[in-house]
Structures are given as C-alpha cells and as structure tokens.
C-alpha positions in Angstrom: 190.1 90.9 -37.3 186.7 90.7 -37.0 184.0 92.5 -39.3 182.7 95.1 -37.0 186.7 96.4 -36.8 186.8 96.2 -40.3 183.6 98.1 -41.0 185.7 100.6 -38.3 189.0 101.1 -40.1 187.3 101.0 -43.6 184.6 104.1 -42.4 187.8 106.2 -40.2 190.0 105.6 -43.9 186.8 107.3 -46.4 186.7 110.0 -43.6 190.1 110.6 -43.6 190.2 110.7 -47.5 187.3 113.3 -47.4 189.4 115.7 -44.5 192.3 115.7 -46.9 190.9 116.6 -49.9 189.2 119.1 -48.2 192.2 120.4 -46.8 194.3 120.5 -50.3 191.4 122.5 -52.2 191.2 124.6 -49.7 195.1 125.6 -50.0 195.1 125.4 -53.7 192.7 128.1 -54.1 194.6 129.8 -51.2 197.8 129.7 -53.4 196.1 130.5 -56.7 194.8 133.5 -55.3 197.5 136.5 -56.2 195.4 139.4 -54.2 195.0 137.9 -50.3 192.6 140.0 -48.4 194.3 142.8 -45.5 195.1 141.2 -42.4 193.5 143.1 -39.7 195.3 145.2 -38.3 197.0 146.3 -42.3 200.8 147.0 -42.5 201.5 150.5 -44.1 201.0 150.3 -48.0 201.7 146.6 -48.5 198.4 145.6 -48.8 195.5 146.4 -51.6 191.9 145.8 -50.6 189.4 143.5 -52.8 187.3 145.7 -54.9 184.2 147.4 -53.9 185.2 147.0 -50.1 184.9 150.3 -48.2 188.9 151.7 -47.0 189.7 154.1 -43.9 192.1 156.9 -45.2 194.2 157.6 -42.5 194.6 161.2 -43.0 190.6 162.0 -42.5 189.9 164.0 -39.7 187.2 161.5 -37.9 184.4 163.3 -36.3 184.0 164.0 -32.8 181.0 162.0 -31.0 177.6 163.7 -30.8 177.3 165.6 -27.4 174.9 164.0 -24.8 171.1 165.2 -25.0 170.8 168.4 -22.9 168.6 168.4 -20.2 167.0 165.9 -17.6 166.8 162.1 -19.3 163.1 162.0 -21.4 161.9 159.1 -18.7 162.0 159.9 -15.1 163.3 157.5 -12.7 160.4 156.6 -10.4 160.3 158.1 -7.2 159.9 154.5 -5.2 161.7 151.8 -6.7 159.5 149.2 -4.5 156.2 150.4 -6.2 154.5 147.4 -6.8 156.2 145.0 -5.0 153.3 144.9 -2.8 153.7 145.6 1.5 157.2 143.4 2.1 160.3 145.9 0.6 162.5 144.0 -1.8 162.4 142.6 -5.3 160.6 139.1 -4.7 158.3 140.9 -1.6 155.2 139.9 -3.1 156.4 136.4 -2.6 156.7 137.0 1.2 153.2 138.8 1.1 151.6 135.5 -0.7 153.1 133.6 1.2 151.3 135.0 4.1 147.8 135.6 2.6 147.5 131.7 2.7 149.1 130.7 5.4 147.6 133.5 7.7 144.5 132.3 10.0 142.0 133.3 7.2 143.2 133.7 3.7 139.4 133.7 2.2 139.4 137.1 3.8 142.3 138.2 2.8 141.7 137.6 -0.6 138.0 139.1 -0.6 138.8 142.0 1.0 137.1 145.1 -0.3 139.6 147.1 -3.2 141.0 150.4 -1.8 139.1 153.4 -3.8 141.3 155.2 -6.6 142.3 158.5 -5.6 140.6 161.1 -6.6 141.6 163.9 -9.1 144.7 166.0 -8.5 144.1 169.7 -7.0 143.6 172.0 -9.6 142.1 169.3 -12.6 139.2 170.6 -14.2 135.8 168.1 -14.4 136.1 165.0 -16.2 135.0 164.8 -19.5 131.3 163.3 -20.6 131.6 159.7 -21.4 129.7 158.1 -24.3 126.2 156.4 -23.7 127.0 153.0 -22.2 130.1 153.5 -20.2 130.7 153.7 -16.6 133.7 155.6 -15.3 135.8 153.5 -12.0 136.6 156.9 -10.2 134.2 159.6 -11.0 130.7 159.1 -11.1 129.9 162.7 -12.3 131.0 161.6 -15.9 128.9 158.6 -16.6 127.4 159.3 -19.6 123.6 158.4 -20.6 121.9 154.5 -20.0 122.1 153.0 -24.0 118.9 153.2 -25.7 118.1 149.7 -26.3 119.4 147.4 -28.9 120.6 148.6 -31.9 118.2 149.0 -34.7 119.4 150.5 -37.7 121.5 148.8 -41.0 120.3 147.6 -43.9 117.3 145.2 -44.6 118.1 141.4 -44.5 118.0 140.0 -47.4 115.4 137.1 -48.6 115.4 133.8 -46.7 117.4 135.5 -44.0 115.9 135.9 -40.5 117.1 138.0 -37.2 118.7 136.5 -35.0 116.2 138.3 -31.9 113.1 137.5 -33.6 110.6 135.2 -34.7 111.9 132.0 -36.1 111.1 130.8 -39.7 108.3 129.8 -40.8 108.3 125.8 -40.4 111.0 125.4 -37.8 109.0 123.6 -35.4 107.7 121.1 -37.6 108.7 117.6 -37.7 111.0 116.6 -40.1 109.7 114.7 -43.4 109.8 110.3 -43.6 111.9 109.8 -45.8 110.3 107.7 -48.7 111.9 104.7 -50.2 111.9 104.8 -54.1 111.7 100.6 -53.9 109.1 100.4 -51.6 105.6 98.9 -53.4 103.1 101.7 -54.0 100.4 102.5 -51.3 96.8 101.5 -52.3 94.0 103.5 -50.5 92.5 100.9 -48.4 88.3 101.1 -49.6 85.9 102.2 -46.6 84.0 99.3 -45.1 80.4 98.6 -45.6 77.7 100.0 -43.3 76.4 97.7 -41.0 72.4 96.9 -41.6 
C-alpha cells in the first residue's frame, strides 16, 4: 500500500472508533434510565411523565374557541386593488408604464411633466388649521402660517474664548502664522547703523 491509503484506512478506523463509542454511551444511559419519557401519542396509564412537565387530564372539559370579532374587519379592503400600480392594470403595470416613458418619442417630457394638483378638501371639512411660522402647506394656501422672523437669537451667552459661528471672527485669525524659532540657532546681533556720509 502506499502511504496516502494508509493515512486513508488509519483516519476511516479513529472515525469509526469515535461513531461507536458514541453510539454505546448513548444506549448505556438509554438503559440506565428506569423512567423513559411518554411516547407521543401515550398508551392509557402505562406511562409516568418526568417531573415538572405540564400533563393533559383527559376528563377536563377543554374550552370552546373564542367567537370571531363582531362586526366588519378593523382594516378595510381598498376599494381598487390596482391603486398605485400606475396607468397599465396588473401587478408589475408600472414596469409596462416605464417601460414606455423611455422608449416613447420623448421621455425628458415625460418625466418633467407638471405634478397633478392634490385634491382639494372633502365637502363638508371645516378650514384647515393655522400652521406654525415657517411652514408652507402643499394643498391649501389659506393655512400658511407667518414668514419666520429671522435667525434665532435667544440662549445663553457663549462662554469665554468661544465665538459665533455668524459673526465676526477672532481676534488674530487673519494673521500670519509665527516662524518658528530654532533653540540651536546662534543668537541675532543687532547689526550697528552705518556712519553718515560727510
């Protein structure tokens, strides 16, 4: 034999060893154990069940199902199933209507066209209520409420060394940045004014 089919037979015989032994502890506690568990479904009386595990006593009345909810379901079907699915009926129909934005003669009109206007309230709704300053309502205009009043001001002082973000900047932040000096280089003498000229 060669040593690969060696290395073989030696690795399927420690991995039959293992299966085995697994198997016999496996039946040995099986057989040490005096109280099996039921076997589902349970002969009549010939069986006890392990401790704490809830038992079914056959001579309890079991209760009756609740009764369905009375009334019409709490969400309504909706009234078109194909709402949404844009102008081609069927469950993939706004494939078929991409489809034909871009392969019609102009698809850049298509796309840019103007969005239809919201309806508007239904008959008998009362006025729409005042919005807060700063928002715009989509569908009715009358309940814009008033322009903001500029940027916010209020809130507590900044504290020291801070500076707002919308103001001035600090002092010194447009000059050039210091020359570094090197602690090796030789001092600087002052260099002595030259002599007047006669």
């Amino acid at each position: 034999m060669t040593e690969r089919t060696l290395v073989n037979v030696v690795r399927m015989a420690v991995a039959g060893v293992f299966i085995a032994g697994g198997a016999l502890t496996t039946a040995g506690q099986a057989a040490a154990d005096p109280e099996a568990p039921c076997p589902t479904p349970a002969p009549a009386g010939s069986c006890t069940p392990a401790p704490g595990q809830p038992v079914l006593d056959p001579n309890a009345a079991i209760a009756a199902p609740p009764p369905p909810p009375a009334g019409p379901p709490t969400v309504p079907e909706i009234q078109n199933p194909q709402y949404g699915a844009g102008q081609t009926p069927g469950q993939l129909g706004y494939l078929r209507d991409i489809w034909h934005t871009f392969h019609s003669g102009n698809p850049l009109d298509n796309l840019t066209a103007p969005i239809e206007e919201a309806p508007g309230p239904p008959p008998g709704a009362g006025p729409p209520p005042q919005l807060p300053p700063g928002y715009v309502s989509i569908n009715a205009p009358e309940s814009n409420g008033p322009p903001p009043k500029g940027p916010a001001t209020g809130g507590p002082a900044l504290p020291p060394g801070y500076y707002p973000l919308n103001g001035p900047p600090p002092p010194g932040y447009y000059d050039a940045p210091p020359v570094p000096v090197d602690p090796n280089a030789p001092p600087i003498t002052p260099v002595p004014p030259a002599p007047p000229t006669p």
